[in-house]
N, C-alpha and C positions, 0 to 999 in steps of 0.2 A: 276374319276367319276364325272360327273356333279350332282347338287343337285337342288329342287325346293321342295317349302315347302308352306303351305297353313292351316289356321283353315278352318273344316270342320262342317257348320255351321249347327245344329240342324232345322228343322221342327215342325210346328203344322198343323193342320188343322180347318179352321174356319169354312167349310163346308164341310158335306159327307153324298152326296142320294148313293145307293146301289140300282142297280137293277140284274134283274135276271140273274144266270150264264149260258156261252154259252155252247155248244157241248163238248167244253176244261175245261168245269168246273171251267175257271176264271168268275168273275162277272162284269159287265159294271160299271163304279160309275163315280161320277159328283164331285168334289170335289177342295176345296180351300186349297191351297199349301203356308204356310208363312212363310219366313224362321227366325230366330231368332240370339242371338248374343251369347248363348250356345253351344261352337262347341269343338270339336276333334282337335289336332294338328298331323298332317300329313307332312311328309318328304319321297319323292322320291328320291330317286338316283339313276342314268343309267349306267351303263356300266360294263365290264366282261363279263361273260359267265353265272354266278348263279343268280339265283331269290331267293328269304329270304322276309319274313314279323317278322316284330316284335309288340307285343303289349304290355303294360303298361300302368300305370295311376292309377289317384283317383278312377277310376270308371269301370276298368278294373274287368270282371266278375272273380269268383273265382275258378270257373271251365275252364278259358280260353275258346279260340275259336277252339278248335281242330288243326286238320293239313290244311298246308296251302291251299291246294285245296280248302276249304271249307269254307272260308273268302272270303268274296266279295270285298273288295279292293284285294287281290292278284290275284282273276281271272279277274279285272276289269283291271289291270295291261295287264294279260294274253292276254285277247281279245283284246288291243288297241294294242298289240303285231302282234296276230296274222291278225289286220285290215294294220297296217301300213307297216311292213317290216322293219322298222330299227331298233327295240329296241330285243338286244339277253336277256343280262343281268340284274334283278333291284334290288332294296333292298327298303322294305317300311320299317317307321317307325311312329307308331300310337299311340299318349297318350292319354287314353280314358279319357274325360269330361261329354261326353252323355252317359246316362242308358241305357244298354241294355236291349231290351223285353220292351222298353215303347210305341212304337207309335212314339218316335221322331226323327226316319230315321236315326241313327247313323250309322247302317251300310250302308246303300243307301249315307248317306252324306261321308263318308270315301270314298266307291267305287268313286262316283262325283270326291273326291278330285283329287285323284290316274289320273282319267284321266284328269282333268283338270291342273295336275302338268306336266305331258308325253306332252300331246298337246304344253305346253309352253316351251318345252325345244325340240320337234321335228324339225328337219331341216324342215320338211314342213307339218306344222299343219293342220291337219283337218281343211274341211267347219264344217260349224255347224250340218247341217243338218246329214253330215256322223259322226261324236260326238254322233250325239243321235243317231242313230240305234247303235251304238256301247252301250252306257248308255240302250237303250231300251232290249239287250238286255241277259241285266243282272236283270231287276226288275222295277218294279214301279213305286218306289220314287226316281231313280236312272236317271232321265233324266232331272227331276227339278232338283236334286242337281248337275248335272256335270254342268248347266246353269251360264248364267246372270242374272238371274230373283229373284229377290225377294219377289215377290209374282205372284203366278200362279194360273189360271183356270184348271184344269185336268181332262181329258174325257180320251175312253175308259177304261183299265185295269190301269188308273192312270200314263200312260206314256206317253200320245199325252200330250203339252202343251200348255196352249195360255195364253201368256206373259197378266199381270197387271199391271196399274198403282200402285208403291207401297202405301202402307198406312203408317200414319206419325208413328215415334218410340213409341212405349209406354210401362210400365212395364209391367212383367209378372209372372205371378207367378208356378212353373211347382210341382206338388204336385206326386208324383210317392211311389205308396204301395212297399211292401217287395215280389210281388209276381208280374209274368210278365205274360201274355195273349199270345199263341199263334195264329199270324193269322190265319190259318186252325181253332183254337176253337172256336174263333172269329166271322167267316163266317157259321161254324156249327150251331153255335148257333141263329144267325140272321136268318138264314135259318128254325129255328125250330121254331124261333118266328112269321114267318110268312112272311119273306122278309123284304128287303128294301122299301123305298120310291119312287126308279126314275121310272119313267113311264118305261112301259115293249117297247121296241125296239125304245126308244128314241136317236138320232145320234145328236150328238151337233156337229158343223163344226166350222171352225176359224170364217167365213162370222158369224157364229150366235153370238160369243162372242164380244161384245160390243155393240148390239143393245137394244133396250131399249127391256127388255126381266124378267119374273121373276125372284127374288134375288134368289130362290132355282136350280134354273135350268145356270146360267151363272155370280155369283158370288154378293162380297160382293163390295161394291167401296168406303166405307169410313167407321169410326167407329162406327157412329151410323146408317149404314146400319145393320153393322154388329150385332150391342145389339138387336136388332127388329129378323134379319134373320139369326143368325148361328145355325146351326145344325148336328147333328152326327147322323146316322139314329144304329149304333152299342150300343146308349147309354139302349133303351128299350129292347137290346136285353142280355146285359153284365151286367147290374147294378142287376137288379133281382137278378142273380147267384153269381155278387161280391157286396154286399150290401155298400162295402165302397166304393166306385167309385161314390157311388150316393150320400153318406155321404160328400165325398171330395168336390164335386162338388158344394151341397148346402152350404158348410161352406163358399167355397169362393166365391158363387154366392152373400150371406146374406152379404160379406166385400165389397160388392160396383162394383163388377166386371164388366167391358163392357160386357163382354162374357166370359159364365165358361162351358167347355167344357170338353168331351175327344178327346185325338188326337189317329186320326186313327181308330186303333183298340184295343188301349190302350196298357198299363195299365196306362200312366199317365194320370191326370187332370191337364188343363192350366185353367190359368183365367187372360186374358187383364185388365188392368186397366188404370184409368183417369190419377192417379197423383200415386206415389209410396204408396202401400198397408200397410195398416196396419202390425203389426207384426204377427206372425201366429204360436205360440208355440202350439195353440190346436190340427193343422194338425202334426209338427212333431212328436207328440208323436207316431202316423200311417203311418205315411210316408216320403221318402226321398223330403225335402219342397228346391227348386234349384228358384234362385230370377235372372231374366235373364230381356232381351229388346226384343221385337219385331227387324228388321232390315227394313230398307231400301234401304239398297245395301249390295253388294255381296262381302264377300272380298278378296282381288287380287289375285294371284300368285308369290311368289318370288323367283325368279328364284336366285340361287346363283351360283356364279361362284368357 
């Protein structure tokens, strides 16, 4: 069996407008995609006849992920399967690093991985372009993380992408509660509160990102863009209902933070910083406190013979 192995690199988001949802009941959003250097360890292996997933780790939930059907790196496996024609057999293996139920794409980064291992080991790899409808469509956060990209602009349903110049490395600090946010509660709730932010049938196109354009509407481009313009339009919607997410938020807003945010749709709270953060024994007594980097690049594939 051949093998390919890759960390599977965790997400934030420095920006997210929410606008209204279509006929499908998904909702349009505008959002900035960063990836970070908290990731997953991920191993592919191809060949036989059976498919297997395995999971473990520090961070492996304690009720596990059910049957394999129902893990998104084995159907992301499945579907690069059924895109390409050559892969019968695989076997994953995944050591969880990232929280599950926080916002930081852990399983969307695992799925990325899964195809971004297949691809480097296929006789004839995918364009890019055919990669991502395959990542599109499995999920959201699933097309930025099967990429190159270290940081991304993201229109419609969070899966069309438009590459960024990255931002330089900085620390970060990822503050994650004992309790995890599902997306559906998430967008319920947002919805109760009145909606999102982004303008109702606002179409961002590739042509629009990069022109000189509002910071809320086509992203952030350096760090002190970002201390002035980040925003999460989930925060007035979540923080009311979870009063510590807004606690979290200020403790490390008040420690000097570039930007102290939630990611996604939470449940964790990140906060960038200038120079490495003071200590933070006051957040861990409440929360799982993970002291990670922003990235700049993407890291490789290794293909093993």
């Amino acid at each position: 069996m051949r093998a390919a192995r890759v960390l599977a690199q965790a997400k934030v988001n420095l920006l997210l407008r929410v606008g209204a949802s279509d006929a499908a009941g998904y909702h349009e959003v505008a959002t900035q995609l960063q990836r970070i250097d908290l990731a997953d360890e991920v191993t592919v292996r191809v060949g036989g006849g059976d498919r297997s997933i395995s999971c473990g780790g520090p961070l492996m939930p304690g009720g596990g992920f059910g049957p394999p059907e129902s893990n998104l790196a084995y159907r992301a496996a499945r579907a690069y399967a059924e895109r390409c024609g050559w892969l019968t057999g695989f076997s994953i293996e995944i050591v969880k690093h990232i929280p599950a139920g926080g916002g930081l794409g852990g399983g969307s980064a695992d799925a990325g991985a899964v195809l971004r291992c297949l691809d480097a080991m296929a006789p004839e790899p995918l364009a890019s372009d055919a990669l991502g409808a395959v990542a599109r469509s499995l999920g959201a956060d699933v097309p930025f993380l099967a990429s190159e990209q270290p940081s991304a602009f993201a229109t419609g349903r969070g899966d069309v992408c438009h590459s960024l110049d990255p931002l330089p490395e900085r620390p970060i600090v990822l503050a994650m509660p004992d309790f995890s946010i599902s997306t559906a509660e998430a967008y319920r709730l947002l919805d109760e509160a009145g909606g999102g932010s982004l303008p109702a049938a606002r179409v961002v196109t590739s042509a629009d990102v990069g022109r000189q354009a509002p910071l809320e509407t086509f992203g952030l481009r350096s760090w002190t863009e970002a201390r002035g313009g980040s925003h999460n339009d989930f925060e007035r919607a979540l923080e009311p209902r979870f009063p510590l997410l807004g606690t979290l938020r200020d403790s490390l807003a008040s420690a000097g933070a570039i930007v102290a945010r939630l990611s996604g749709s939470g449940s964790t709270v990140f906060a960038v910083f200038e120079d490495d953060p003071p200590p933070s024994r006051d957040l861990s007594l409440e929360a799982l406190v993970i002291r990670a980097r922003t990235s700049a690049r993407v890291v490789q594939v290794e293909v093993l013979e």
